[in-house]
C-alpha positions, 0 to 999 in steps of 0.5 A: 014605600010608606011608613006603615009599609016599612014598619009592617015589613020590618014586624013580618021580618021580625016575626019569621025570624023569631019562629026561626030561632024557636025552630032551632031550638027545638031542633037543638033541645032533641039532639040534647034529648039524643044525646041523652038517650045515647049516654043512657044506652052507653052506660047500661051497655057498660055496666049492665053487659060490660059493652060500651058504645065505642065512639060515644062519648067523643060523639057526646063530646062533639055534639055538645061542642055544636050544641052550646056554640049553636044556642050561644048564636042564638042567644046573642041574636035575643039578647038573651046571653046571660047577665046582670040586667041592673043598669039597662033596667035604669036606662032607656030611649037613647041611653039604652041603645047607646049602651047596647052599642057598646055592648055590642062592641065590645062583643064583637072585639072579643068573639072576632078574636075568638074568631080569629084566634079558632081559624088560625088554629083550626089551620094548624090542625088541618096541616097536621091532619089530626084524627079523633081516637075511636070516631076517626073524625077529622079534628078539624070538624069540632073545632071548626064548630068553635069557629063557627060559633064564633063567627056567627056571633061576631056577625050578630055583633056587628048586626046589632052594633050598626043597627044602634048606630043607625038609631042613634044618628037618625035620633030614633034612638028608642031601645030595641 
């Protein structure tokens, strides 16, 4: 495979993932938009007719639980967690990529804790066979989601964290 080959199919790679995550925003942004119509229903069924939605708002709870774990993934693939930009700004070539892989290291210790620490206790509630009040759902699923969430970005962390170290030790160490 030549050079040009390589770079066109890592372009292509790239470009189908980021329409991906796109879609799966857009997918996220109307189950937000659901979320709100629900929470609109609910309250005028309980203030104008003095009927609320039973289970909406554990499902609202639910919902929200997988939709922030579901964009924090994403934005850890983007980079485009929340932070303060001043250093990387300063930074660049291979003391960028040195700092994004310390970032990512540090990422990664701390949401595979999170991680870890989300199955032991997903485990206990799956013992105890906790169930949600009104929805009767298995307490086990939105914590689970916690987990997931979790897991998903200490898997992009490590991604990202072998990535640098590959740019590094083969000198390419121009920033992503």
């Amino acid at each position: 495979m030549t050079g040009a080959t390589a770079t066109a199919n890592r372009s292509a790679a790239k470009s189908v993932l980021a329409r991906a995550g796109t879609t799966v925003e857009w997918l996220l942004g109307l189950v937000l938009i659901g979320i709100v119509l629900l929470n609109v229903a609910n309250a005028t069924g309980r203030y104008l007719f003095s009927s609320a939605i039973n289970g909406a708002d554990e499902a609202m709870v639910f919902v929200m639980i997988f939709l922030v774990m579901a964009g924090a993934v994403l934005a850890m693939a983007r980079r485009s967690h929340i932070g303060i930009d001043l250093l990387p700004s300063w930074l660049g070539g291979r003391r960028l990529t040195l700092l994004y892989a310390l970032h990512d290291l540090v990422a990664l210790c701390a949401t595979g804790f999170a991680a870890w620490a989300s199955w032991h206790f997903v485990s206990r509630l799956s013992r105890l066979g906790t169930k949600s009040m009104m929805l009767g759902i298995p307490m086990t699923i939105p914590h689970a989601m916690l987990l997931l969430g979790f897991g998903g970005m200490a898997a992009i962390s490590l991604v990202l964290l072998v990535r640098g170290l590959w740019r590094l030790s083969t000198r390419s160490g121009d920033a992503p």
